[in-house]
Backbone bond lengths (Angstrom), bond angles and torsions (degrees), N, CA, C in turn:
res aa  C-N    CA-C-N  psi(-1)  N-CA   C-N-CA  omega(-1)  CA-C   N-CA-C  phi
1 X - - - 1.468 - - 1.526 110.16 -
2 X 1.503 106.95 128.14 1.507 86.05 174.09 1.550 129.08 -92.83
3 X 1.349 140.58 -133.10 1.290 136.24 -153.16 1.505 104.75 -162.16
4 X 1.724 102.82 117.97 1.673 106.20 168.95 1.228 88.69 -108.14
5 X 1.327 87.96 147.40 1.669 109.80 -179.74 2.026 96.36 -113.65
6 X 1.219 110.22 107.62 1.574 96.74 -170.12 1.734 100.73 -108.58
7 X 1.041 126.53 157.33 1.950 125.33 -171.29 1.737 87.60 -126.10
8 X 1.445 107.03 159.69 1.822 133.17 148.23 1.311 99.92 -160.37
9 X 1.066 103.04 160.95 1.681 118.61 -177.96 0.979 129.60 -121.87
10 X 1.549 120.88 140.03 1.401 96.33 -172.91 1.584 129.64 -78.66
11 X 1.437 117.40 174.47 1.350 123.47 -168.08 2.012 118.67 -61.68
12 X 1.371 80.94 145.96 1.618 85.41 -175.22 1.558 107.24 -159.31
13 X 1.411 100.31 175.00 2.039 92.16 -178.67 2.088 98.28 88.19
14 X 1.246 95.87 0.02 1.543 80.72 179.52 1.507 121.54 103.55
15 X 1.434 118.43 -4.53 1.765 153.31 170.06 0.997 90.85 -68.98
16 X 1.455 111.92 151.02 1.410 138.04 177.04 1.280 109.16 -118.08
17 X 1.355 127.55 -8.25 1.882 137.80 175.08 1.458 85.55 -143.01
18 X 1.405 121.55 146.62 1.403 110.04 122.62 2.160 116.98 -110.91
19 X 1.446 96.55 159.59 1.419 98.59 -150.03 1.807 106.74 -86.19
20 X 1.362 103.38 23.94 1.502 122.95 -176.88 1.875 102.65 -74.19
21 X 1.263 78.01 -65.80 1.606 103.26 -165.09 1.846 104.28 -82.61
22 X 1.348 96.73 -0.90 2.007 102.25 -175.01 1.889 104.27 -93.21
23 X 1.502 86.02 -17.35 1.350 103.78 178.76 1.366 128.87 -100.57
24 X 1.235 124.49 -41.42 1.641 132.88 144.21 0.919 117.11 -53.68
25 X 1.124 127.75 -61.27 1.880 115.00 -173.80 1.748 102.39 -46.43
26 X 1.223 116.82 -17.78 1.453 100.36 179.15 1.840 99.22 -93.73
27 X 1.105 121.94 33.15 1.442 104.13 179.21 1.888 93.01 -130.22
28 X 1.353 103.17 -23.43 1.704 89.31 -173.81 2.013 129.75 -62.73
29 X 0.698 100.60 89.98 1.594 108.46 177.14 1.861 109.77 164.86
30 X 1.941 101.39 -16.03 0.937 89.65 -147.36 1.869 116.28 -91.62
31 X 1.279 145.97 157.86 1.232 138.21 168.83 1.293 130.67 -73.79
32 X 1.290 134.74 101.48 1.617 130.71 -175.55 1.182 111.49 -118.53
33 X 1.219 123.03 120.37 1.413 136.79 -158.72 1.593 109.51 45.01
34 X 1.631 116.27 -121.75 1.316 101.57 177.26 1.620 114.96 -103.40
35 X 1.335 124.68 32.65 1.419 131.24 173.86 1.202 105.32 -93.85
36 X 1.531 114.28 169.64 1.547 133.76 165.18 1.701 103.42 -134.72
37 X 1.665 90.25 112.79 1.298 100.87 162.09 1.498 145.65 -33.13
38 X 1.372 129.91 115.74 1.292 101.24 168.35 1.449 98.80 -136.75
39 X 1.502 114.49 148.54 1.813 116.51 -168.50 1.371 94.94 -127.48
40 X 1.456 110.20 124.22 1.562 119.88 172.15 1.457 109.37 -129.61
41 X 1.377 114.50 145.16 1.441 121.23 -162.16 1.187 89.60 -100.44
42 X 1.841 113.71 152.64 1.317 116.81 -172.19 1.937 96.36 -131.28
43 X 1.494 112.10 156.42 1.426 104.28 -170.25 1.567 119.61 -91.25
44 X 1.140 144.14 103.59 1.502 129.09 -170.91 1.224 124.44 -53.45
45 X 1.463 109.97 78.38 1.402 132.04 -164.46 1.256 100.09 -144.83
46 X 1.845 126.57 146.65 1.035 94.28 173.88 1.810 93.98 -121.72
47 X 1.077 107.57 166.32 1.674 126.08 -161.03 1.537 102.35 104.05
48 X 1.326 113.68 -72.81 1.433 120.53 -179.94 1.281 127.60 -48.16
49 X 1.926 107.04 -31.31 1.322 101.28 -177.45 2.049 108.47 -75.16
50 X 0.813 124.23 -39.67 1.394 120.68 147.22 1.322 148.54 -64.69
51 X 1.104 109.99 3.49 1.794 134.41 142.42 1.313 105.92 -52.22
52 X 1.166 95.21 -76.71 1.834 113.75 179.15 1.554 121.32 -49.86
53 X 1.148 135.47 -33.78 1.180 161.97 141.61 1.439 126.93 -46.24
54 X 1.192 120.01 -37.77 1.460 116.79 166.39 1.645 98.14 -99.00
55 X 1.418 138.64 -29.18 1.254 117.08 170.75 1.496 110.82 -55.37
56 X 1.458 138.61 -57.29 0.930 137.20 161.38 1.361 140.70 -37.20
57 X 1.410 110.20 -28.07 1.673 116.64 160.73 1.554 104.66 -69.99
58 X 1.339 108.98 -61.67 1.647 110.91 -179.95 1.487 124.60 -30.89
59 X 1.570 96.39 -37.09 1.526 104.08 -167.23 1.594 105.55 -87.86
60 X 1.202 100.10 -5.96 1.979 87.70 -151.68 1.999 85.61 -133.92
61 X 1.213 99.17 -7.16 1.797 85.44 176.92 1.736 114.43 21.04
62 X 1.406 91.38 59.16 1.817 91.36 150.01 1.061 139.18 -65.45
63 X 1.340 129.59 169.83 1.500 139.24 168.54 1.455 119.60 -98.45
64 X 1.196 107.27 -2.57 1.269 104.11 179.96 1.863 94.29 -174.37
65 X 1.728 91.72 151.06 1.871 101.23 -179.14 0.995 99.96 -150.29
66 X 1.593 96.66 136.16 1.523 105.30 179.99 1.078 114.73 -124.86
67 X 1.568 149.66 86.07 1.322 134.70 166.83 1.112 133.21 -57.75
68 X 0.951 122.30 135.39 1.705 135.66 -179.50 1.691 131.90 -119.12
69 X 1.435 104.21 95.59 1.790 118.43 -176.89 1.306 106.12 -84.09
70 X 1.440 120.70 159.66 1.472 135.92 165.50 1.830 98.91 -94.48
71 X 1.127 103.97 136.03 1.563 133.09 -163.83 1.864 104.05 -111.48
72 X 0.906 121.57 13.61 1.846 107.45 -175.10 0.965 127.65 -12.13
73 X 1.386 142.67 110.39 0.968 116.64 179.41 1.513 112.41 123.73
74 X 1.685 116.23 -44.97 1.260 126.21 158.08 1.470 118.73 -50.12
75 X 1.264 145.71 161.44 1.237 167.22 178.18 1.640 116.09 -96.31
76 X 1.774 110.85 -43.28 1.422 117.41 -161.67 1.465 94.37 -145.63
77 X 1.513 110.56 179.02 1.230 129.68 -175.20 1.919 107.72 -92.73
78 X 1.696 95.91 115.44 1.556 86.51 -160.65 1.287 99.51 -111.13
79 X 1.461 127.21 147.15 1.599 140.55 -170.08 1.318 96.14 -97.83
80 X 1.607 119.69 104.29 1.405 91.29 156.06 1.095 139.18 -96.51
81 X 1.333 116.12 166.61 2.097 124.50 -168.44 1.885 94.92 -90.33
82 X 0.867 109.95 -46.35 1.939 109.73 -164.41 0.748 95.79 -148.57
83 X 1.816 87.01 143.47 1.395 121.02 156.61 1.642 119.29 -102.84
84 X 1.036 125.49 142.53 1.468 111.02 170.33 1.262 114.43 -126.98
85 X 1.827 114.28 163.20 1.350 110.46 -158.62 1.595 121.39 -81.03
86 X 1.200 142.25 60.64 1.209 161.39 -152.14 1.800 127.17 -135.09
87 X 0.956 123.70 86.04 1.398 113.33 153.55 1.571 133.82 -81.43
88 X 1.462 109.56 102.46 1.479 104.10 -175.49 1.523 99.50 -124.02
89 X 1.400 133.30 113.80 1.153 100.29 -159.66 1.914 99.42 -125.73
90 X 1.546 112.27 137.53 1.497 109.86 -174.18 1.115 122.97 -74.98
91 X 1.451 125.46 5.45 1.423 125.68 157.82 1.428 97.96 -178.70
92 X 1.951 108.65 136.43 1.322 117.92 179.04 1.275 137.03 -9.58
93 X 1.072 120.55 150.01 1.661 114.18 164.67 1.435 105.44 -80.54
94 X 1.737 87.97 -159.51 1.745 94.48 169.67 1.402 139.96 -57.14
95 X 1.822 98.06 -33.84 0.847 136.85 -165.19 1.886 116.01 -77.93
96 X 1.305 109.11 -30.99 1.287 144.23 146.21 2.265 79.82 106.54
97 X 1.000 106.92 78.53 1.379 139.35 -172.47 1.136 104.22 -136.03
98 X 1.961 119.10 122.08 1.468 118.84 178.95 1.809 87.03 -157.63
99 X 1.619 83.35 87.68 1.712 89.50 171.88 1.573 104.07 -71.56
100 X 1.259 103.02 -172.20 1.458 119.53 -171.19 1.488 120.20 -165.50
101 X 1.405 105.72 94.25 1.690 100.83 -175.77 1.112 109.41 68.25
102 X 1.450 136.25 43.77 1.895 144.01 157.51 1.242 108.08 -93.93
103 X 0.897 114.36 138.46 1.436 124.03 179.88 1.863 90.09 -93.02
104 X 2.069 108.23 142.53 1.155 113.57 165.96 1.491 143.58 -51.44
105 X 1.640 82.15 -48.24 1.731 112.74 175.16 1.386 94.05 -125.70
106 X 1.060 101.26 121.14 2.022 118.29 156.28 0.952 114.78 -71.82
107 X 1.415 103.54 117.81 1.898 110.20 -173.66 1.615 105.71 87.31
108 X 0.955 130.77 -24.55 1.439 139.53 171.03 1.306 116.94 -42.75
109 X 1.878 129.06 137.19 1.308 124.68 171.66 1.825 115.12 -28.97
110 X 1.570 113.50 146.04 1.503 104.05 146.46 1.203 121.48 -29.88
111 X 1.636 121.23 -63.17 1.400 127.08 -158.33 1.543 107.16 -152.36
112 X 1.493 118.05 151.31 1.247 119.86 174.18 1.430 96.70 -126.98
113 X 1.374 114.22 140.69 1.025 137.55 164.15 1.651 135.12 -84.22
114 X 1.421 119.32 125.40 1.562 122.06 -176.45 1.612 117.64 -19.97
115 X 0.572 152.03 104.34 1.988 123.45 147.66 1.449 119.79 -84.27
116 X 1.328 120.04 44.27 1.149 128.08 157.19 1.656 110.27 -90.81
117 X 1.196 123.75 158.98 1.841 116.40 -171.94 1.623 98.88 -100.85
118 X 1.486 115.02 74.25 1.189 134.46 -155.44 1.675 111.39 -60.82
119 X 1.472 105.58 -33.64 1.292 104.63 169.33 1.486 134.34 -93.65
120 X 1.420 114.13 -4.35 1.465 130.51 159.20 1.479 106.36 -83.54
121 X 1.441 137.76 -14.69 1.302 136.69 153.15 0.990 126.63 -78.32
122 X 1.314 118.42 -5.19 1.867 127.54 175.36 1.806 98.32 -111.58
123 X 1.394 109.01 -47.49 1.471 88.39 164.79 1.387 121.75 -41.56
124 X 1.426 111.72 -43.75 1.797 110.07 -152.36 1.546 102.97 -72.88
125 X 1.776 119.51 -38.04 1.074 116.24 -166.09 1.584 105.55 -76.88
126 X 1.453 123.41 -28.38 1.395 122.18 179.10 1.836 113.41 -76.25
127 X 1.419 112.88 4.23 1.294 123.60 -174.56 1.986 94.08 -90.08
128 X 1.545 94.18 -25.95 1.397 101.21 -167.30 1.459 118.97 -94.27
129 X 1.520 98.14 5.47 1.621 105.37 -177.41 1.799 111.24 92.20
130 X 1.074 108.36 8.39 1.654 107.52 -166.78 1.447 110.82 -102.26
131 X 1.063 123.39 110.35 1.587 104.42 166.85 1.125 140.04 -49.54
132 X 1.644 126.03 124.74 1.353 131.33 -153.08 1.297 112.15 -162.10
133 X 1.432 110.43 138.15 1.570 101.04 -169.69 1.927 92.34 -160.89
134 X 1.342 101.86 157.35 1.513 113.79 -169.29 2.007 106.75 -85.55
135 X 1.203 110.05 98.44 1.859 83.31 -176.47 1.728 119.17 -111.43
136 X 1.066 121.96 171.72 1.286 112.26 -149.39 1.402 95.96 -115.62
137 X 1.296 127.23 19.37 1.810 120.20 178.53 1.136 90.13 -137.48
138 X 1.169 128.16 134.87 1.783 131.27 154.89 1.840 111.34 -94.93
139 X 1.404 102.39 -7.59 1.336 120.45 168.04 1.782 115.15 94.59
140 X 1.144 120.85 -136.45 1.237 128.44 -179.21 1.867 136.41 -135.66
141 X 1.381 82.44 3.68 1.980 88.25 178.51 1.673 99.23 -113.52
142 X 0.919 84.82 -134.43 2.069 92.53 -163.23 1.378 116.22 -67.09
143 X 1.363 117.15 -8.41 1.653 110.18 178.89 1.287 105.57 -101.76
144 X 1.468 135.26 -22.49 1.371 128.63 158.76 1.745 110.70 -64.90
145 X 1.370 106.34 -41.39 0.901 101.88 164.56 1.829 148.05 -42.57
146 X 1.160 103.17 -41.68 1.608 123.73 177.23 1.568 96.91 -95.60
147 X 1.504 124.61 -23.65 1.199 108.76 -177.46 1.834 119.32 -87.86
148 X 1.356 104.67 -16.14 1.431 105.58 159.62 1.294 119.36 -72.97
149 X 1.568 109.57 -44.02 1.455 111.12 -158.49 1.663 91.46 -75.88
150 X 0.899 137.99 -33.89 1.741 134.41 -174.35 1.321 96.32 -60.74
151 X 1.805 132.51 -45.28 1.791 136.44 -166.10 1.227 88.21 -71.63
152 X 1.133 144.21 -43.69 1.961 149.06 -150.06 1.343 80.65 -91.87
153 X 1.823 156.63 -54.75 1.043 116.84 -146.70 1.735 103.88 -109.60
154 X 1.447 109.44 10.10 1.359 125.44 -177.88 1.952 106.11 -98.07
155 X 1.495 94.92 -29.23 2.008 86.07 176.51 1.601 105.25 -90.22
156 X 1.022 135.29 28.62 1.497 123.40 154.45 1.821 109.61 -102.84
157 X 1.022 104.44 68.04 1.342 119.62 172.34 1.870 131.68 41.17
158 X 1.041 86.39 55.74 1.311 101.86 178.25 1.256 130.93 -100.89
159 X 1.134 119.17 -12.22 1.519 137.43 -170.71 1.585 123.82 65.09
160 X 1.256 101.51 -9.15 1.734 105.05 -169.93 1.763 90.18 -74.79
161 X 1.221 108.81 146.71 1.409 139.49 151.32 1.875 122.72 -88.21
162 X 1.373 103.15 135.74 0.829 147.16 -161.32 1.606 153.32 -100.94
163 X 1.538 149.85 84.39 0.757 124.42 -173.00 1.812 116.28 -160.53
164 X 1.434 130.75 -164.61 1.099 138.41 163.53 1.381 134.40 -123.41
165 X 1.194 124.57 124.63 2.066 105.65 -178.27 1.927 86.07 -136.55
166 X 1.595 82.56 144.34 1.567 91.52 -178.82 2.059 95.49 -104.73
167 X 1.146 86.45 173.26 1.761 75.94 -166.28 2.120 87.74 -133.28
168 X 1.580 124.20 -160.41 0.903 109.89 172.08 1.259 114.99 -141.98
169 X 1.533 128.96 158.43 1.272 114.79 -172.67 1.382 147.58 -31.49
170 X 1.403 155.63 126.21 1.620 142.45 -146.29 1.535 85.38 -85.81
171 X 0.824 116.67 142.76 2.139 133.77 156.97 1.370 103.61 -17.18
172 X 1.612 129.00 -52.69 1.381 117.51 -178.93 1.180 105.38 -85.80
173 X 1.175 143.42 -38.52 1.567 118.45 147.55 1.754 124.48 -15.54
174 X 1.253 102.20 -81.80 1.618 117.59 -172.27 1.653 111.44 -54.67
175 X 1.486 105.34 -14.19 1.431 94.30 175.62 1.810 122.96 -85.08
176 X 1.493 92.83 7.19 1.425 101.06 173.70 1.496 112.68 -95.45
177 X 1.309 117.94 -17.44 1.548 140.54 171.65 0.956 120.81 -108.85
178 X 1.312 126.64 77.89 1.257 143.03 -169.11 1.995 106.24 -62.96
179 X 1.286 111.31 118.81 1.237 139.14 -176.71 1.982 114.14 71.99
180 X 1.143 96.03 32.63 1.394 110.79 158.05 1.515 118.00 -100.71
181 X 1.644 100.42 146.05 1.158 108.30 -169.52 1.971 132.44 -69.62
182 X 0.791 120.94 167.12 1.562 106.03 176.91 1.670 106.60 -160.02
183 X 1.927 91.01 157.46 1.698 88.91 169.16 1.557 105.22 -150.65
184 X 1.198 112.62 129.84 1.241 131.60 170.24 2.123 105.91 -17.76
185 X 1.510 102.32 135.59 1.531 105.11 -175.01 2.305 94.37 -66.77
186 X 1.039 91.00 -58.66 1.738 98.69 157.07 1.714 114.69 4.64
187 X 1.292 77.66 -73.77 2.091 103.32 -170.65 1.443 106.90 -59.70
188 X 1.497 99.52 -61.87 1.398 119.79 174.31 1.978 111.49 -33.62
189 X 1.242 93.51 -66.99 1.558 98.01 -177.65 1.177 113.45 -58.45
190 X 1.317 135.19 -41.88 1.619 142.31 174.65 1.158 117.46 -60.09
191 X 1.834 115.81 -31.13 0.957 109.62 178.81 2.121 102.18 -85.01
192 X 1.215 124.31 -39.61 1.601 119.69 -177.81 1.269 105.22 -58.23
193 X 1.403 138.37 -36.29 1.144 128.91 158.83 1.434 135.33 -41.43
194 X 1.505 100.00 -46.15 1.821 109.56 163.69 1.668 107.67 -48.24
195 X 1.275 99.04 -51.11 1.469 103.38 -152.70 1.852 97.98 -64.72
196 X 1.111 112.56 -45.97 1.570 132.81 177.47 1.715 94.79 -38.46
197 X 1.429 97.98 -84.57 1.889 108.94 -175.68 1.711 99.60 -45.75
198 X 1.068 140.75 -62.03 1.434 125.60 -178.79 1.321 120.10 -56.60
199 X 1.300 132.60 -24.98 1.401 144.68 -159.06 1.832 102.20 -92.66
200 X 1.864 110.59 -49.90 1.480 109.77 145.99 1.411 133.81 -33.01
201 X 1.222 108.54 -70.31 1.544 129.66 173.49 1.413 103.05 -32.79
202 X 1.339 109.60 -69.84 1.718 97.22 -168.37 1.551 115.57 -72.59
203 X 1.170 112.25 -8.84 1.559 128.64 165.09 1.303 99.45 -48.64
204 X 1.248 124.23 -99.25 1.165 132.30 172.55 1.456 138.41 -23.08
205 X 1.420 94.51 -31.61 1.689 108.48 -179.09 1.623 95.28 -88.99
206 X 1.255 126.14 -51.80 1.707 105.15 148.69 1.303 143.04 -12.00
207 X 1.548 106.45 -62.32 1.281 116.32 -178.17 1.386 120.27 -78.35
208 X 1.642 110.95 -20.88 1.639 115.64 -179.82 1.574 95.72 -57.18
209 X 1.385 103.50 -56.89 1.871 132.65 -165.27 1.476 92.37 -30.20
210 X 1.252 97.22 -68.96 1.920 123.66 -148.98 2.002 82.40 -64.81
211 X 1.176 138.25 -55.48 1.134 144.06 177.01 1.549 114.00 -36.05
212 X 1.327 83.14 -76.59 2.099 95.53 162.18 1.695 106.48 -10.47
213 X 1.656 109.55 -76.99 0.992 109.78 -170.28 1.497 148.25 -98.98
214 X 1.467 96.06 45.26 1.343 111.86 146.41 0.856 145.21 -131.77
């Protein structure tokens, strides 16, 4: 069986949950298709939150990773395509850290790109009634952050796959932000599950491929 390694983080910005990690913790133990879950909380820090993150790949050599940010502000569950190498961040972390124009990796690509099959994972969840859409900024504080540094430590040949989806505030969230959007933790999970079972699938259809030819 292989191994998802799934991330949320904890709350910051002045949140008392964030709905990343309110939503994974309900997926760790669990089996989707032929994976076994595992959900590890990551710290909204940045350096640390990829400390934590490559100890956890190391240890658990997955087949697939999925990080998962809280999006405020978003409407739907968004796939992102890139990360780029930039920390600029619009207000502190946890850590009370507010870089500005740092690059992640020194010397590092502009940008790394998903290898998750980002648009067969937004198909599947909009097949399911969920709102979902492909977006092209993961932005500039800690979720671009972990989402480059996860593409940078996933393209030196490892085979694991890769990616980021920001999700959007839960209802008791949004009721502190009056006319912000929200979606049930419910939705949320049905929808990381899609993304999980599609993200397998092409795993596998890889490995038949790569099998084929030898």
């Amino acid at each position: 069986m292989q191994t998802v390694l799934v991330t949320g983080f904890e709350p910051f910005g002045g949140e008392t949950l964030n709905p990343s990690w309110e939503v994974v913790k309900q997926l760790d133990g669990s089996i989707i298709g032929s994976g076994l879950v595992v959900a590890r909380q990551l710290p909204c820090v940045f350096g640390e939150s990829l400390r934590v993150l490559d100890a956890a790949i190391d240890e658990l050599n997955p087949s697939l990773v999925l990080a998962i940010g809280q999006a405020g502000g978003r409407s739907d569950i968004t796939v992102e395509r890139v990360a780029i190498n930039v920390d600029d961040a619009r207000i502190p972390d946890n850590r009370k850290q507010q870089p500005v124009d740092r690059p992640i990796v020194a010397d590092g690509p502009a940008a790394w790109f998903s290898t998750l099959p980002i648009k067969a994972i937004v198909e599947g969840m909009r097949e399911a009634g969920i709102p979902a859409s492909v977006s092209q900024t993961a932005g500039t504080f800690v979720c671009n952050h972990v989402m480059y540094g996860l593409l940078h430590k996933l393209a030196h040949g490892s085979g694991m796959r890769g990616g980021f989806i920001h999700i959007p505030y839960l209802p008791e969230q949004a009721a502190a932000h009056p006319g912000a959007p929200s979606m049930a933790a419910s939705t949320v999970r049905e929808a990381l599950e899609i993304a999980i079972a599609v993200g397998l699938e092409m795993q596998t259809d890889l490995k038949l491929v790569g099998g084929a030819t030898h």
